[in-house]
Phi, psi and omega in degrees: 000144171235173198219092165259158221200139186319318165262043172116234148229151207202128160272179208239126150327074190298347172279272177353290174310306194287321204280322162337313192281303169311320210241022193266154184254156186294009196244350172312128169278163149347139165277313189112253142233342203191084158230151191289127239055355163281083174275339171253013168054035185274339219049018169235147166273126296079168213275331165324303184301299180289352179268338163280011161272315180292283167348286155342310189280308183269337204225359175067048140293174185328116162306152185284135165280339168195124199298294192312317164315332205261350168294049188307283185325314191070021142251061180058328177284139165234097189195191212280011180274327163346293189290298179314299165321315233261306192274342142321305183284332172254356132310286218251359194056050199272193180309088187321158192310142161326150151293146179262121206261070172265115190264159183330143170311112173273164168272124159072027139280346185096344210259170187252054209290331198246023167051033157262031206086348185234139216243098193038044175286349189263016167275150162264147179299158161291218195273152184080338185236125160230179186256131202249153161247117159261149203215167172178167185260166178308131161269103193260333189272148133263221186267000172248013169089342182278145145351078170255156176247154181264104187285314221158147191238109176261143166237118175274152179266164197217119164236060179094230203262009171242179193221136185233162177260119187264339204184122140248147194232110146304109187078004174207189166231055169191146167219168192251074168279135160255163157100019176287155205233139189294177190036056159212120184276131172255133177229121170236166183219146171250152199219164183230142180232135202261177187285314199285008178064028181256115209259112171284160197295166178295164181286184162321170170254165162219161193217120176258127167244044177289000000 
């Protein structure tokens, strides 16, 4: 991996990178859904999050699902003093993260400006089409009643014995579809995934009509 920079470039140590990683401390909370530096959107604050800002800046990694989380400093720019801070602060106990600084929804960039899961929702649809809001409550149990954390809620659309995935939601209970088209029924369900990646039976159906 390299890190370039106005004066050229130097590489960055994947040794260098593990032990950072062996020696980051333990005393770090919960990131949460939506703290500055959760760059990769695990709900951990770690050392995982600046080598996935870099991969990102640099190597045509994975896009941020929100740019802003990705933001340590919290100055509106996103680039490799972001990642520098990030691993200073969990290694050497350098400056904790910025407050996180979410800005309004653009219309027509692609982008997830305000991490809610959702993608240009303040564009209007066109003519014939419109967007539904789904809500559901929160999953704190499983199915024997102990105590689960929730990685994430995915929701389908349902056709007869399949299912297409319409939405995954991080950090909340509600999601926004769009592009539903009038007089045609949508029927959906929703499911809860645990961090180890294991998916709960579907919720109730709901059948959307306009």
């Amino acid at each position: 991996m390299r890190v370039f920079g106005s004066s050229g470039t130097r590489p960055v140590s994947a040794a260098l990178l593990l032990c950072a990683g062996l020696l980051a401390r333990a005393d770090l909370p919960a990131a949460g859904p939506n703290v500055a530096g959760n760059c990769n959107g695990d709900l951990r604050l770690d050392l995982a999050d600046g080598v996935f800002l870099l991969q990102f800046l640099f190597t045509g990694g994975t896009r941020p699902e929100c740019r802003p989380r990705c933001d340590f400093e919290g100055d509106g720019a996103l680039d490799v003093s972001d990642a520098v801070a990030l691993i200073a602060y969990l290694v050497q106990g350098g400056a904790s993260p910025a407050p996180l600084v979410l800005p309004p929804e653009a219309c027509g960039d692609g982008e997830d400006n305000d991490c809610d899961g959702d993608v240009d929702e303040t564009c209007p649809p066109p003519d014939g089409v419109y967007a539904v809001t789904l809500a559901w409550d929160e999953v704190t149990k499983d199915r024997t009643g102990r105590s689960e954390a929730v990685a994430e809620y995915r929701v389908y659309f349902l056709n007869g014995a399949a299912r297409t995935l319409a939405s995954e939601v991080k950090g909340a209970t509600i999601a926004v579809l769009r592009g539903l088209r009038l007089g045609v029924s949508y029927t959906f369900v929703v499911t809860a995934v645990d961090a180890a990646g294991n998916e709960s039976a579907p919720s109730e159906k709901l059948v959307v009509l306009r």
